[in-house]
KELOTI-872561 format. One line per field, with one value per residue: residue number from 1; x, y, z of N, C-alpha, C, CB in turn; residue in three letters. Coordinates in pm, whole numbers. Glycine has a CB too. Example, Ala and Ser with C-alpha at 12.3 -4.5 7.8 and 13.67 -1.06 7.14 Angstrom:
% residues 2
num (1,2)
npx (1319,1285)
npy (-569,-225)
npz (780,708)
capx (1230,1367)
capy (-450,-106)
capz (780,714)
cpx (1320,1290)
cpy (-330,3)
cpz (780,787)
cbpx (1131,1408)
cbpy (-447,-60)
cbpz (905,572)
residu (ALA,SER)
***
This chain:
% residues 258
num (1,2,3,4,5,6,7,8,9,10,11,12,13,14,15,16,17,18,19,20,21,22,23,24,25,26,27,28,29,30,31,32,33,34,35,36,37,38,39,40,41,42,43,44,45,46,47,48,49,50,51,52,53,54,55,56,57,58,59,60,61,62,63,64,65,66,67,68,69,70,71,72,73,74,75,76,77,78,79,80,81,82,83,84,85,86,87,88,89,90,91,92,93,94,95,96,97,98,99,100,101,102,103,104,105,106,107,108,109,110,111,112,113,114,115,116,117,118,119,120,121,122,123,124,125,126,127,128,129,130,131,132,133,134,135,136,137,138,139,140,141,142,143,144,145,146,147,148,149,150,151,152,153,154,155,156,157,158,159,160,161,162,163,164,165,166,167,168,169,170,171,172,173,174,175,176,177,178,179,180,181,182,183,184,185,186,187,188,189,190,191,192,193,194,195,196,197,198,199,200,201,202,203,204,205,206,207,208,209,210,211,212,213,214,215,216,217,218,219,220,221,222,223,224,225,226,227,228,229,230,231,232,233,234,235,236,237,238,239,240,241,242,243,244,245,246,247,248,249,250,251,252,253,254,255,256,257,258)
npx (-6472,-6102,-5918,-5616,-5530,-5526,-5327,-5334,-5484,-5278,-5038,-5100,-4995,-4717,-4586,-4668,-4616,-4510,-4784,-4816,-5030,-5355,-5517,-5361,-5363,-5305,-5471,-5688,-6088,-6174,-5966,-5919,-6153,-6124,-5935,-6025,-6216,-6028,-5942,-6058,-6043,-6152,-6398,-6467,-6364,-6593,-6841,-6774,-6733,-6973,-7015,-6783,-6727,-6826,-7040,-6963,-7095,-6856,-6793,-6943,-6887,-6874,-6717,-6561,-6572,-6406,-6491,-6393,-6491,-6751,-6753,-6820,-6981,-6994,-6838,-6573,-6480,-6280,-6069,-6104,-5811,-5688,-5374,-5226,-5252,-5122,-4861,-4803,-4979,-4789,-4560,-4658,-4726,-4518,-4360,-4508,-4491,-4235,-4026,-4090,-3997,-4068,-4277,-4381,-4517,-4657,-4880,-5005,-5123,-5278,-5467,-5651,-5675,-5720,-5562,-5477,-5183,-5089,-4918,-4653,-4595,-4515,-4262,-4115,-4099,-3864,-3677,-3467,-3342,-3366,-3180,-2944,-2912,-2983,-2771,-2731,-2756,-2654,-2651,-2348,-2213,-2084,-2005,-2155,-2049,-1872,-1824,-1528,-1390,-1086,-1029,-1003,-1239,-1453,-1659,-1962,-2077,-2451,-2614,-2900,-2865,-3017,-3277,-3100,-3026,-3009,-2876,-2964,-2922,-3188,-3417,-3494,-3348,-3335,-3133,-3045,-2837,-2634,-2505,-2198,-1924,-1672,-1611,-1403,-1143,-1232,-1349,-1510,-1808,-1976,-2308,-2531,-2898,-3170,-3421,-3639,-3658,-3614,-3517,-3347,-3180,-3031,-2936,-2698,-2583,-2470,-2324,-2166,-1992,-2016,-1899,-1635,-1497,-1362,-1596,-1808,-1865,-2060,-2333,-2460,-2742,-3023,-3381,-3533,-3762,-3632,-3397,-3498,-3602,-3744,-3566,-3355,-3254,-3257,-3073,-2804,-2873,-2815,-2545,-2430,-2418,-2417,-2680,-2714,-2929,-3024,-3135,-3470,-3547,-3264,-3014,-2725,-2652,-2549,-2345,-2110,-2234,-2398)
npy (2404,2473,2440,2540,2427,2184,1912,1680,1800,2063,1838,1778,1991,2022,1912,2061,2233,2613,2859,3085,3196,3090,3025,2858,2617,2282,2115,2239,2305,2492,2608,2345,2395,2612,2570,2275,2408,2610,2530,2317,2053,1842,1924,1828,1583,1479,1512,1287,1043,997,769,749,1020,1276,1521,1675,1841,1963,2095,2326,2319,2271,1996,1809,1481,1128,803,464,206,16,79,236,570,707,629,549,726,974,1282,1430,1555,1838,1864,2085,2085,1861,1924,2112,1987,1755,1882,1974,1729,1588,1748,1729,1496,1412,1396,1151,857,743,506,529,797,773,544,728,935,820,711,951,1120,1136,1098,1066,1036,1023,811,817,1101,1071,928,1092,1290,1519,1684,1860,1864,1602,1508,1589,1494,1243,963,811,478,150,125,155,-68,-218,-570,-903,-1075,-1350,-1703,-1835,-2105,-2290,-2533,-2867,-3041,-3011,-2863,-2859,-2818,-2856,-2870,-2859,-2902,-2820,-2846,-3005,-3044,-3293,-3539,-3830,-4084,-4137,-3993,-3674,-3591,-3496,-3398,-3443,-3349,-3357,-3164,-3157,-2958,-2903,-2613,-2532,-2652,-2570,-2821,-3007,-3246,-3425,-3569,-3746,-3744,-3940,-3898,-3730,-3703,-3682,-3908,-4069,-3793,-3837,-4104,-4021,-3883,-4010,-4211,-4070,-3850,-3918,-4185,-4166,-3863,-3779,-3722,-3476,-3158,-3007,-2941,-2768,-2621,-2562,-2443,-2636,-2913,-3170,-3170,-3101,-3278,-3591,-3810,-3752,-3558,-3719,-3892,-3704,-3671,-3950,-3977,-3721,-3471,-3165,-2993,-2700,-2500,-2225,-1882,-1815,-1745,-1657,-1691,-1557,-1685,-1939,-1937,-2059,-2266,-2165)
npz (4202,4258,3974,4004,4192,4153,4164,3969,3732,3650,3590,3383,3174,3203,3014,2793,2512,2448,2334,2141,2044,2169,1931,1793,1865,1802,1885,1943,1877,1744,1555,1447,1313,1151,1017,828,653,517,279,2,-14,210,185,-50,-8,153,-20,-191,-69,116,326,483,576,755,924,1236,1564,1715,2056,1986,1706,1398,1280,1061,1052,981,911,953,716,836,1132,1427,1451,1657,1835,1734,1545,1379,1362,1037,895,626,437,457,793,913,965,1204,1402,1412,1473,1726,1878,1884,2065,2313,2355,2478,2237,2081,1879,1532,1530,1782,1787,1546,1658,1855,1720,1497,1644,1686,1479,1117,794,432,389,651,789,628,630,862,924,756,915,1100,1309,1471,1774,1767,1597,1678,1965,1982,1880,1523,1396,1607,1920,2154,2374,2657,2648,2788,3071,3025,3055,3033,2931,2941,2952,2706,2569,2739,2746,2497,2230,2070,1761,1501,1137,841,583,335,5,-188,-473,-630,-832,-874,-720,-536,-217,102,341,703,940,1270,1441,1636,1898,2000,2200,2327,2139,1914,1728,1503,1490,1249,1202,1044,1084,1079,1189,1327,1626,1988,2128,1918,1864,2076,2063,1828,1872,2160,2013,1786,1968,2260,2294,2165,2275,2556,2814,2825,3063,3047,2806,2536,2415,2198,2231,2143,2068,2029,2170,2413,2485,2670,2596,2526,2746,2967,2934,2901,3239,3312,3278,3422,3338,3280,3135,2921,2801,2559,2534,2419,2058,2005,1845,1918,2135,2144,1931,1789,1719,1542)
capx (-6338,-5993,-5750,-5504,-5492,-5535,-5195,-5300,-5445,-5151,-4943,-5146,-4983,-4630,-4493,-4717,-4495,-4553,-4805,-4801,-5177,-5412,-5588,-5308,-5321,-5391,-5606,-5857,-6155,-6179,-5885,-5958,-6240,-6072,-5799,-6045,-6249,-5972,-5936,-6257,-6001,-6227,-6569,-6492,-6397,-6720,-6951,-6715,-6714,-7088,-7029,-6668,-6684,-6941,-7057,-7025,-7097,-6798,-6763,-7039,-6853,-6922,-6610,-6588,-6505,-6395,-6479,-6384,-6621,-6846,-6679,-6885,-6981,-7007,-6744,-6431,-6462,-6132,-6076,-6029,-5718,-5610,-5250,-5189,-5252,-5057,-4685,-4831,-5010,-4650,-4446,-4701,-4761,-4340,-4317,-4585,-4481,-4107,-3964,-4111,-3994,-4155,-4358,-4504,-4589,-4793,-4959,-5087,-5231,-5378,-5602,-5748,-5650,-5707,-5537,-5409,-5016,-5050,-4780,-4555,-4564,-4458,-4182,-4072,-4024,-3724,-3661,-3352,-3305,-3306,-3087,-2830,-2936,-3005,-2719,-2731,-2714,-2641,-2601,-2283,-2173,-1975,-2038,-2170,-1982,-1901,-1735,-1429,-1373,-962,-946,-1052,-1345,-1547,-1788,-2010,-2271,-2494,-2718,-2958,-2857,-3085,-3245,-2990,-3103,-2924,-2930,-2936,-2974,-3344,-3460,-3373,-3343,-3277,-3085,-3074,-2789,-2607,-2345,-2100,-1848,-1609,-1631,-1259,-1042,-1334,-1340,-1652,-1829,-2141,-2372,-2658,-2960,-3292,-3535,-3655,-3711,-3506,-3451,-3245,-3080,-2962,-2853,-2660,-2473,-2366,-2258,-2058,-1939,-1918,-1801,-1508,-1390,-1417,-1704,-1809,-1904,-2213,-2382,-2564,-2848,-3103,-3490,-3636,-3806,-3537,-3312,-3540,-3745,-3709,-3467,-3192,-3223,-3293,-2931,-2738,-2857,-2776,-2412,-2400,-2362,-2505,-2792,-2742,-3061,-2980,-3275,-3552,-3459,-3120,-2876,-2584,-2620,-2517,-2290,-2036,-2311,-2479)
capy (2348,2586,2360,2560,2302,1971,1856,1584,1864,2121,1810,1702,2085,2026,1919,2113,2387,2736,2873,3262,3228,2985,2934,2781,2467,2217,2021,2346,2292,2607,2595,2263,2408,2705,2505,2243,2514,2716,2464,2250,1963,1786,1901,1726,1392,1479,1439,1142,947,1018,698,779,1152,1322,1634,1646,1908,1980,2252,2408,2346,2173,1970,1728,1355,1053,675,367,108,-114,114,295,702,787,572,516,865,1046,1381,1455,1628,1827,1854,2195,2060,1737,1943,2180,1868,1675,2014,2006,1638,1548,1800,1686,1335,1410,1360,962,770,700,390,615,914,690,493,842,1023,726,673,1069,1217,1055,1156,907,1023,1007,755,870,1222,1085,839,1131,1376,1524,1708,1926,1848,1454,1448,1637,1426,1080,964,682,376,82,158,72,-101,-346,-727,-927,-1125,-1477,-1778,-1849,-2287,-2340,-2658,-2906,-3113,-2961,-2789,-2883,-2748,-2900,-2786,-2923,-2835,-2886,-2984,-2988,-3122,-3407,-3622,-3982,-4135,-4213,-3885,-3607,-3636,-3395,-3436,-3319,-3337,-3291,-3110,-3134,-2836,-2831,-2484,-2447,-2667,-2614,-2967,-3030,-3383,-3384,-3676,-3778,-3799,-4002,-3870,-3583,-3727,-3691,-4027,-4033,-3697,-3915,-4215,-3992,-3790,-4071,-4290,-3980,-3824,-3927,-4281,-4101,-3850,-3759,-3658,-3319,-3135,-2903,-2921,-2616,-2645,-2445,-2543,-2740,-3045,-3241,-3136,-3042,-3404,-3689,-3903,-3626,-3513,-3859,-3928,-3648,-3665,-4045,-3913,-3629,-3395,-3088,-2919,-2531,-2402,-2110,-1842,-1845,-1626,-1538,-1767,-1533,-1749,-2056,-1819,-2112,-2357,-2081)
capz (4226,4166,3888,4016,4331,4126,4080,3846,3637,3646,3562,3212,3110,3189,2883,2716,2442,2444,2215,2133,2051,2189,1838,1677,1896,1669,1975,1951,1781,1650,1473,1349,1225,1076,869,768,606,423,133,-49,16,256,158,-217,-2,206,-129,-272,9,220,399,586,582,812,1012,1392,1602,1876,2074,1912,1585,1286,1247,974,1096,910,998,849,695,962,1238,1484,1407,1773,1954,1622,1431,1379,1281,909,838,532,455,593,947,932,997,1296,1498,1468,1583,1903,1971,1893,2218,2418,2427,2508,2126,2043,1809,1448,1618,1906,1711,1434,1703,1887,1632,1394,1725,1703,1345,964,655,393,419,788,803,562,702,1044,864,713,972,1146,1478,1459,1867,1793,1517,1725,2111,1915,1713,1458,1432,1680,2035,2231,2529,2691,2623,2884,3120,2970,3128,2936,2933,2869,2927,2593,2615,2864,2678,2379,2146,1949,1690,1405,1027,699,527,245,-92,-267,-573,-661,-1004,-879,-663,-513,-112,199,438,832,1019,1392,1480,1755,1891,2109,2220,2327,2056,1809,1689,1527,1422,1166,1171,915,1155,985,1206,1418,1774,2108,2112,1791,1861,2203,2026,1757,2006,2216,1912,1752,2051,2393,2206,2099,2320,2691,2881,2846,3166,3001,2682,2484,2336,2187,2335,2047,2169,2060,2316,2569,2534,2807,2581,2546,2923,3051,2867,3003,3369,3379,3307,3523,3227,3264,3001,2908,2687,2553,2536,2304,1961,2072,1790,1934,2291,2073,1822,1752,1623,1463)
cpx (-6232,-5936,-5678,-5436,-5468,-5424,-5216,-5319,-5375,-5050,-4969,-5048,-4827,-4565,-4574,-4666,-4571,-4611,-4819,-4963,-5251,-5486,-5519,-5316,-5429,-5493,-5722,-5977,-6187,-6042,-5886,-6017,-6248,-6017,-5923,-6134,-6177,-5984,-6082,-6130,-6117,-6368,-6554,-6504,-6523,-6873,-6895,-6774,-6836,-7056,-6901,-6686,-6801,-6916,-7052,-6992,-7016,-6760,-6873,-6973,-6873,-6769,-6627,-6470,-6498,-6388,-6455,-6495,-6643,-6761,-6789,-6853,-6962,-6866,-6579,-6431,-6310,-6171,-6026,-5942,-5677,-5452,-5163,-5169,-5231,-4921,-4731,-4861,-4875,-4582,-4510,-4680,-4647,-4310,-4385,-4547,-4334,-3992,-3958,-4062,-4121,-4329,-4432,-4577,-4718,-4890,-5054,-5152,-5330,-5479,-5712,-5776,-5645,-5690,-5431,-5279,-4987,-4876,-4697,-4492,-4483,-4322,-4075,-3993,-3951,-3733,-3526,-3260,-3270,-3208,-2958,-2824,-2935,-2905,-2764,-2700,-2716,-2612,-2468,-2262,-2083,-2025,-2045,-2030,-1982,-1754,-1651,-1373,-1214,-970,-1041,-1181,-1478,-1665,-1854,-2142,-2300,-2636,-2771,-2874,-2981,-3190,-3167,-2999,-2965,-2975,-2873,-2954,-3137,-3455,-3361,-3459,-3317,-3277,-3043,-2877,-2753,-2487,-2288,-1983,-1792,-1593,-1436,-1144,-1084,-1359,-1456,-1676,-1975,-2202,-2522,-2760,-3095,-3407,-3524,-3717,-3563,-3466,-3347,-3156,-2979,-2880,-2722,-2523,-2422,-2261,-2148,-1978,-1911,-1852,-1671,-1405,-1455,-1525,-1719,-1886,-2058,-2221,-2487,-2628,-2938,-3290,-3565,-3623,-3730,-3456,-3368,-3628,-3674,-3580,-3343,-3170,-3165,-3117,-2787,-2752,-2792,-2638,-2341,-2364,-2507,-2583,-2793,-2864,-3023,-3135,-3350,-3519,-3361,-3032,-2731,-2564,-2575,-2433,-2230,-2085,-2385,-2409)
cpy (2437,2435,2417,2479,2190,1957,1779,1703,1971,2004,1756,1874,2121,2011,1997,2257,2475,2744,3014,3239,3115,2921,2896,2677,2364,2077,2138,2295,2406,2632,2490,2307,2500,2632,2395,2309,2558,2641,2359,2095,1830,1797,1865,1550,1349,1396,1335,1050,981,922,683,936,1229,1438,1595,1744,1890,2052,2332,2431,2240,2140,1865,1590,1274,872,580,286,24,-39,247,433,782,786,595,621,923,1185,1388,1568,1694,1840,1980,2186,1954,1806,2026,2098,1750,1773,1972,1836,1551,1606,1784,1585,1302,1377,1260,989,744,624,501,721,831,681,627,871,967,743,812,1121,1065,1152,1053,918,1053,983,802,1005,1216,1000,984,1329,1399,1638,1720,1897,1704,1437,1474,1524,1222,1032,808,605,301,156,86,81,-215,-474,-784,-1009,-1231,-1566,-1843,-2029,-2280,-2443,-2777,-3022,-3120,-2906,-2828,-2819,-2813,-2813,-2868,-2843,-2941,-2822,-2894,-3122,-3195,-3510,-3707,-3976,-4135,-4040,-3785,-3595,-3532,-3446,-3308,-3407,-3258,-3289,-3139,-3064,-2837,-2686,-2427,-2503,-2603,-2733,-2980,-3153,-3338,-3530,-3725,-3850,-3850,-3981,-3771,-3663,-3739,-3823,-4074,-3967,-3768,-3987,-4149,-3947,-3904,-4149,-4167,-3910,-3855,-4101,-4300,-4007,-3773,-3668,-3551,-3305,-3043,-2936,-2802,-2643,-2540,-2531,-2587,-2820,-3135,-3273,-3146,-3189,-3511,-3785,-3815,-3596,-3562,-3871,-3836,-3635,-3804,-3993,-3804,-3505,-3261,-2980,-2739,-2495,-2284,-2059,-1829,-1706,-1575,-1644,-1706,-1601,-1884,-2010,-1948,-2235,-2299,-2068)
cpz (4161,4122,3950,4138,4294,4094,3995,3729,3544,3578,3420,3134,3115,3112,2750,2630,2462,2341,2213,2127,2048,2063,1746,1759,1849,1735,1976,1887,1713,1536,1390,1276,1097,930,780,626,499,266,159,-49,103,293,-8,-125,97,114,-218,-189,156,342,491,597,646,915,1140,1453,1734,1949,2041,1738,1511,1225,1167,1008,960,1005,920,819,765,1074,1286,1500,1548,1836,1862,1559,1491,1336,1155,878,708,536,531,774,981,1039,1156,1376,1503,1498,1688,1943,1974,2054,2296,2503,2438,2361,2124,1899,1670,1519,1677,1862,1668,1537,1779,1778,1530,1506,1720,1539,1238,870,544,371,586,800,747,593,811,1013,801,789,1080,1213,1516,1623,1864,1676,1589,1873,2050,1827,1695,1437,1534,1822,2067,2350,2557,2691,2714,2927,3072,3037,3051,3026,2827,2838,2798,2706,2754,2855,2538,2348,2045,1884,1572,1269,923,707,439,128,-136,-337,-558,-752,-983,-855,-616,-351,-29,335,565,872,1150,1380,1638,1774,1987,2121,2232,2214,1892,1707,1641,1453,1353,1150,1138,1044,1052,1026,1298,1563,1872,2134,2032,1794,1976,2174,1919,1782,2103,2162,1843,1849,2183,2370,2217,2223,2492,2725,2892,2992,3137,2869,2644,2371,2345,2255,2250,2105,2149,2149,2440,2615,2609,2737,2611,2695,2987,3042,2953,3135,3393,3363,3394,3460,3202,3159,3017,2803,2728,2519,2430,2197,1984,2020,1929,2083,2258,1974,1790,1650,1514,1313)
cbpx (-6327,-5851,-5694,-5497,-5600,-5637,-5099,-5423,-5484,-5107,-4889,-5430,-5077,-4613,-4449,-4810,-4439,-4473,-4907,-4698,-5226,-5490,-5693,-5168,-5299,-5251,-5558,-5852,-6243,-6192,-5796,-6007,-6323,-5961,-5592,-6058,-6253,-5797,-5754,-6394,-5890,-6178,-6690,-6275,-6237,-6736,-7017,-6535,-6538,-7243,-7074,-6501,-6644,-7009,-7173,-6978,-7197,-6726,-6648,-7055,-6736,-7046,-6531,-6581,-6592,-6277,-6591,-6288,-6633,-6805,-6505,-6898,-7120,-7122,-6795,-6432,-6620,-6008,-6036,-6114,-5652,-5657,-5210,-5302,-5353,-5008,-4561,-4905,-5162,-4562,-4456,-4920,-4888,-4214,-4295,-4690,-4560,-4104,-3868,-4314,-3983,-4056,-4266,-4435,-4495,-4762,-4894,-5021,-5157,-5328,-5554,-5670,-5458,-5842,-5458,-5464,-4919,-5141,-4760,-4596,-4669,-4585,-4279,-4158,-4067,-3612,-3720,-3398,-3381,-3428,-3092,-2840,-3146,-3136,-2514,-2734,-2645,-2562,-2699,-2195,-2296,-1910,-1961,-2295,-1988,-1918,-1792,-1295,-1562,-853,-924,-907,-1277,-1494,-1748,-2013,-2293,-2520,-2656,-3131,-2676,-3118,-3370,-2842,-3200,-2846,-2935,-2992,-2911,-3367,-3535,-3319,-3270,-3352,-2980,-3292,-2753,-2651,-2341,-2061,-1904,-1495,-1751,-1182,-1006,-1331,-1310,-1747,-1834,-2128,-2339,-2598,-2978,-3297,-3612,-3796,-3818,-3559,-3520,-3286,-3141,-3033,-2961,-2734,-2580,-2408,-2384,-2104,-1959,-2034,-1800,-1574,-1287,-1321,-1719,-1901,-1784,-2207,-2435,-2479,-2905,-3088,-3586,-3622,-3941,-3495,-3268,-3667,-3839,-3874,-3470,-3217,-3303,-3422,-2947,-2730,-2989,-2816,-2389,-2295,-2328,-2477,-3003,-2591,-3257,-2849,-3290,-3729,-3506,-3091,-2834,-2541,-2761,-2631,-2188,-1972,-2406,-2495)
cbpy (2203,2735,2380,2691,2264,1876,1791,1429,1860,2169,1739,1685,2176,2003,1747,2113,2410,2826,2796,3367,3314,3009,2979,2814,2445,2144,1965,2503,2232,2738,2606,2176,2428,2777,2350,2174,2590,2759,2359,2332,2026,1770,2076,1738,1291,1640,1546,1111,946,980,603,730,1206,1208,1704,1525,1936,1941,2304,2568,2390,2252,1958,1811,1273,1116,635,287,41,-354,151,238,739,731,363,388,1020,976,1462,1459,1577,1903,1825,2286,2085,1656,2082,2265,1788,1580,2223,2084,1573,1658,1919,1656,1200,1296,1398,869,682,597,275,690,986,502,381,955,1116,538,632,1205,1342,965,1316,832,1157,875,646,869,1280,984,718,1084,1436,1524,1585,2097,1897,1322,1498,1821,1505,1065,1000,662,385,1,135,57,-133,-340,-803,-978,-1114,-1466,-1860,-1677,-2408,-2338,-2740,-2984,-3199,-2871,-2647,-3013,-2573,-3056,-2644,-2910,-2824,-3048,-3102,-2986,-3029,-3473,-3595,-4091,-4333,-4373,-3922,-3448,-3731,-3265,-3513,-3356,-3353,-3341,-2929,-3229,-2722,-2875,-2465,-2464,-2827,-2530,-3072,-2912,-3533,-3296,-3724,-3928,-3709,-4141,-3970,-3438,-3891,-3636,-4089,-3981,-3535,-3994,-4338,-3938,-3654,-4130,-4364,-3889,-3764,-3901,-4254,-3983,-3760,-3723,-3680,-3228,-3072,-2710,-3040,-2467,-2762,-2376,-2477,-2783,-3110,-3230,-3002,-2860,-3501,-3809,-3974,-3432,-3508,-4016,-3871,-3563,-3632,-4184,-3881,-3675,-3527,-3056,-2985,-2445,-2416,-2086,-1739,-1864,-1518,-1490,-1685,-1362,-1759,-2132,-1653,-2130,-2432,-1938)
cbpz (4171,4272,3715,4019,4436,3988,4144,3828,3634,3801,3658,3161,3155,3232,2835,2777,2261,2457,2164,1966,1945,2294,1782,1602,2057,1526,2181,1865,1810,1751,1520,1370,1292,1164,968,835,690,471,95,-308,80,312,193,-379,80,223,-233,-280,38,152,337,529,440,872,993,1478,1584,1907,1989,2009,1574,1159,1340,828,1220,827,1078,872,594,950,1194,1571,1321,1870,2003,1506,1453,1265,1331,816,858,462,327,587,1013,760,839,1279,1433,1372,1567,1943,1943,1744,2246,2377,2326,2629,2098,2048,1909,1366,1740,2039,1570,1353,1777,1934,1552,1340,1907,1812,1351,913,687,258,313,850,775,450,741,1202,740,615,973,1042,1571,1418,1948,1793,1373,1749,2198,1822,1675,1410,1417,1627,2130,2199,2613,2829,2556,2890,3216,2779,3209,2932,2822,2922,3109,2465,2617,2935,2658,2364,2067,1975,1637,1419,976,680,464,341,-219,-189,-691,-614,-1063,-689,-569,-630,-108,198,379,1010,973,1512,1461,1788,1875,2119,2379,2493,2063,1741,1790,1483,1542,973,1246,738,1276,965,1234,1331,1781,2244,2091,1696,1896,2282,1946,1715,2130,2287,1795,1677,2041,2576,2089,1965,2199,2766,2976,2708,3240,3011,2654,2442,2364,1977,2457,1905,2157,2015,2325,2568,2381,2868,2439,2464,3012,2957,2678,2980,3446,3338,3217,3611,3071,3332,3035,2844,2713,2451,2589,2358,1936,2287,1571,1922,2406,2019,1860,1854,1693,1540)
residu (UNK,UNK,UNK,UNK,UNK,UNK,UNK,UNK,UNK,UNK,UNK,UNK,UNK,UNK,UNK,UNK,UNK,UNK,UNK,UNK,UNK,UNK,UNK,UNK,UNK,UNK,UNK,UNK,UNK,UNK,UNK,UNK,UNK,UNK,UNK,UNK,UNK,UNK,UNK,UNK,UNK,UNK,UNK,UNK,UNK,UNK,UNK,UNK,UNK,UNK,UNK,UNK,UNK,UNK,UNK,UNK,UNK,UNK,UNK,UNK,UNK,UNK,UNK,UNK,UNK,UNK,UNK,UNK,UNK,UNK,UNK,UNK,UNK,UNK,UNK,UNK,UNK,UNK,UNK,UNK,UNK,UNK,UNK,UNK,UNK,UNK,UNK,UNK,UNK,UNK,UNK,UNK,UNK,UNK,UNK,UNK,UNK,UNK,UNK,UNK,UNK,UNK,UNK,UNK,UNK,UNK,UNK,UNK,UNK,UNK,UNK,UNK,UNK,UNK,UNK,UNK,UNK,UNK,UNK,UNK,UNK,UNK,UNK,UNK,UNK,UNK,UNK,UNK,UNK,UNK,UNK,UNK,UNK,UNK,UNK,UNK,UNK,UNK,UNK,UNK,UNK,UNK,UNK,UNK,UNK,UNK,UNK,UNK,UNK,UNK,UNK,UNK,UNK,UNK,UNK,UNK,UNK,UNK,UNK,UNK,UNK,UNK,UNK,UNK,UNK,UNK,UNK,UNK,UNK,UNK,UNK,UNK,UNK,UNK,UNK,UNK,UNK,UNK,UNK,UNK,UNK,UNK,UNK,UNK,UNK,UNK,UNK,UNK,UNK,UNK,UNK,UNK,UNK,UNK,UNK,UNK,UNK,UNK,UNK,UNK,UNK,UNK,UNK,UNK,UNK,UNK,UNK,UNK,UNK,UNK,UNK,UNK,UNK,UNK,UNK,UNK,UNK,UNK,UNK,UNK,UNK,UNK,UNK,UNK,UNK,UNK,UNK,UNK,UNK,UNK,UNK,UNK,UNK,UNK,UNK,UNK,UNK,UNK,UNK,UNK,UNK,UNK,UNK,UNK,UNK,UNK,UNK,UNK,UNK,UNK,UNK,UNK,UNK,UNK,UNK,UNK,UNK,UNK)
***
């Protein structure tokens, strides 16, 4: 078979950097085998450590693996790295894989290569093209679209608070309360709930607020089962009062109760 026809394997060599001489690439095994060699670095943690540190013939070379404890010698072995050939295998495999991210680096090379400042090495290095292409900090952009409510009483949010400790002469007690928000006057009511069920949060909210002051047209809520359970629902559909849940981990979709 010519490679020079296989497009898939012409295209494993596209992002692959230039190397002036094929035995510095630090995927060779001959060069592995070179560097691990030069220093007694990893034939001392060979006779420390018999039971992670072992011979295996690849290539026709005697490269010296490392496995962890109860982890299979054939299938889980890594290569053992000394420190000389930590900075050369992140020059090549930073340009292989299009300049990743901390995260993506680590996760590549923990799966082939072991050395115990792995991480820290890859935490710690820097890539003269991303400091200049990547800047720091937060990204920006424009804020989504949001439906702006003039008119009063049209909109409400509620939200749980507590607990929130408090003393008596006797004990000491914590307390939950609910909030209520008008969104456009910001008006808000707080009322001492005694238990955690949608039933309760129902009765709490109609007795403090729709009681009091006109019918809101939406309510916002976050999706604890309070909210989301058959009394609370049940409550706002018989009114005609429609339920916003805002999305799961996302306070700033509720920002005003927050």
């Amino acid at each position: 078979m010519d490679f020079a026809d296989d497009l898939l394997f012409i295209e494993c060599f596209l992002h692959f950097p230039h190397l002036a001489v094929l035995n510095t690439n630090p995927t060779n095994y001959q060069w592995i085998f070179t560097k691990q060699y030069e220093t007694d670095e990893l034939v001392k943690q060979e006779q420390t450590f018999p039971d992670r540190y072992f011979n295996k013939i690849l290539n026709d070379k005697k490269i010296i693996c490392y496995v962890a404890p109860s982890d299979n010698h054939d299938t889980q072995r890594k290569l053992a790295f000394t420190d000389f050939m930590i900075q050369p295998t992140l020059d090549l495999f930073h340009a292989m894989l299009g300049h990743p991210g901390s995260q993506c680096m680590h996760a590549t090379l923990q799966s082939w290569y072991h050395h115990l400042h792995l991480h820290m090495t890859i935490e710690q290095f820097a890539c003269d093209k991303c400091q200049c292409a990547k800047p720091s900090g937060p990204g920006h952009g424009l804020l989504p679209d949001q439906d702006i409510v003039c008119a009063s009483w049209e909109e409400v949010e509620l939200d749980l608070i507590g607990p929130w400790p408090a003393s008596t002469p006797h004990e000491i007690v914590e307390l939950f309360a609910l909030t209520c928000i008008d969104t456009t006057t910001k008006l808000v009511k707080i009322t001492k709930i005694i238990e955690k069920s949608s039933n309760h949060i129902a009765t709490r909210f109609e007795n403090t607020w729709l009681f009091w002051y006109p019918k809101p047209m939406q309510v916002i809520h976050n999706n604890g089962g309070l909210f989301t359970g058959f009394a609370f629902q049940h409550l706002l559909h018989l009114l005609n009062i429609e339920p916003v849940p805002t999305t799961n981990k996302n306070p700033k979709a509720n920002a005003i109760s927050e």
